[in-house]
C-alpha beads as a LAMMPS data file, in Angstrom:
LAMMPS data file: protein, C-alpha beads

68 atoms
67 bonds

1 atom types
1 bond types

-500.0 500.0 xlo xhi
-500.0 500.0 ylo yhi
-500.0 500.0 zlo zhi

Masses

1 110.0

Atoms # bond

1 1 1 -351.683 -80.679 380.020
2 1 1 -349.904 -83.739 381.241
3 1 1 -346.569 -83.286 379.017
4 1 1 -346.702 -79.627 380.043
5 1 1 -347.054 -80.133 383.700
6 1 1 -344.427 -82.930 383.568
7 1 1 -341.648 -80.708 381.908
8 1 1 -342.327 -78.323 384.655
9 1 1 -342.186 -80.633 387.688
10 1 1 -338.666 -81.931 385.738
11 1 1 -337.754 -78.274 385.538
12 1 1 -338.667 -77.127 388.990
13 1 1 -336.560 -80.072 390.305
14 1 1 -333.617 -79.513 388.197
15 1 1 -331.659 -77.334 391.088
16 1 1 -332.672 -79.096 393.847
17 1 1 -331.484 -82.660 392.126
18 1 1 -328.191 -80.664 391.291
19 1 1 -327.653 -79.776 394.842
20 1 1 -328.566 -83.568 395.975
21 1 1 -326.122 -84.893 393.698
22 1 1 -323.016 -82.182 394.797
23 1 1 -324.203 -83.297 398.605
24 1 1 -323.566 -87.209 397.461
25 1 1 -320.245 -86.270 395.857
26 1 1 -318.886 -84.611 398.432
27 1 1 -320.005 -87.246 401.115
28 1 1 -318.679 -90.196 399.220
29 1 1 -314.631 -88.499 398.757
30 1 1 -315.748 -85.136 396.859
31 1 1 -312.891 -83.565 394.097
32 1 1 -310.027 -85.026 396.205
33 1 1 -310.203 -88.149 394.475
34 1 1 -309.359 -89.154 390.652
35 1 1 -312.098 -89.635 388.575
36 1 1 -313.788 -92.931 389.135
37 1 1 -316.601 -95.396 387.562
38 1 1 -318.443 -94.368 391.296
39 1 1 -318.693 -90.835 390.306
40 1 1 -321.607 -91.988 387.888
41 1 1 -323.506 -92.263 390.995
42 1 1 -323.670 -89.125 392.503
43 1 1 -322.866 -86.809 389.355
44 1 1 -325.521 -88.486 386.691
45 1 1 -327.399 -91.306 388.042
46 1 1 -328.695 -89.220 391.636
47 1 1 -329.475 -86.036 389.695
48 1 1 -330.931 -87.967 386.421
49 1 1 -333.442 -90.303 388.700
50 1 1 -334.745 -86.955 390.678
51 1 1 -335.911 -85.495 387.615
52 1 1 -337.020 -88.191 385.748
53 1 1 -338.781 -89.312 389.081
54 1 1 -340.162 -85.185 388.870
55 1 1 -341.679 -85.997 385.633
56 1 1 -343.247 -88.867 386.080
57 1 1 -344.885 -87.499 389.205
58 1 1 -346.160 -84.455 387.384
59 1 1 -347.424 -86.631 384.238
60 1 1 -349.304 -89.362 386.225
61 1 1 -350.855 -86.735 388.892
62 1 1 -352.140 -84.712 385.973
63 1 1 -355.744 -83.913 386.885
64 1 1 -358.581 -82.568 384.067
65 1 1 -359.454 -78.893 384.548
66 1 1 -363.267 -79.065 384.005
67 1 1 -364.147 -75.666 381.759
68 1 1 -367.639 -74.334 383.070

Bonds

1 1 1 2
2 1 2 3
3 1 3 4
4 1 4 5
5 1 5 6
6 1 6 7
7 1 7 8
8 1 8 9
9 1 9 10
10 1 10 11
11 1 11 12
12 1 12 13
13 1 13 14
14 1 14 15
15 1 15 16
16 1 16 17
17 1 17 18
18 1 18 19
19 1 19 20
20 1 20 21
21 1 21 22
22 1 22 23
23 1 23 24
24 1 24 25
25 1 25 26
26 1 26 27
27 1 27 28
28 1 28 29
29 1 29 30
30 1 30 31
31 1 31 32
32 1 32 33
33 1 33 34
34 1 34 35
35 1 35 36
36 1 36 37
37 1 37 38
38 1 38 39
39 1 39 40
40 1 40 41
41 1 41 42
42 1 42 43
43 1 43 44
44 1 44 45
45 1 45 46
46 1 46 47
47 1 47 48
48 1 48 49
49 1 49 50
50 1 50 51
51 1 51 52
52 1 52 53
53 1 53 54
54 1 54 55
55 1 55 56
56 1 56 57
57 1 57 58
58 1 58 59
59 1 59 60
60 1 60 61
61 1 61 62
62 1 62 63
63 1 63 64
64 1 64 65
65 1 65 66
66 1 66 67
67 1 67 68
């Protein structure tokens, strides 16, 4: 149940990560710049930690469903 809650914690917080990560771009110069070793930040790293951090929540918080 863990893996399975995980993925979907990771997938629920796919869009809102994206959005984060568009809302760093723009604030830090946005498309009117070249591309740049900062654009890591905002484009991969932001989104990538969200999710990853999504997962992890949902795999450690994973509670046993006691069957009756």
């Amino acid at each position: 149940m863990g893996v399975a809650r995980a993925v979907v914690f990771a997938g629920v917080s796919f869009l809102p990560a994206i959005l984060v990560g568009i809302f760093a771009f723009m604030a830090m110069g946005g498309p009117d710049q070249d591309w740049a070793d900062w654009m890591w930040l905002p484009c991969y790293i932001v989104p990538g930690t969200l999710i990853g951090a999504a997962g992890m929540y949902g795999w450690k918080t994973s509670a046993d469903v006691d069957l009756e």
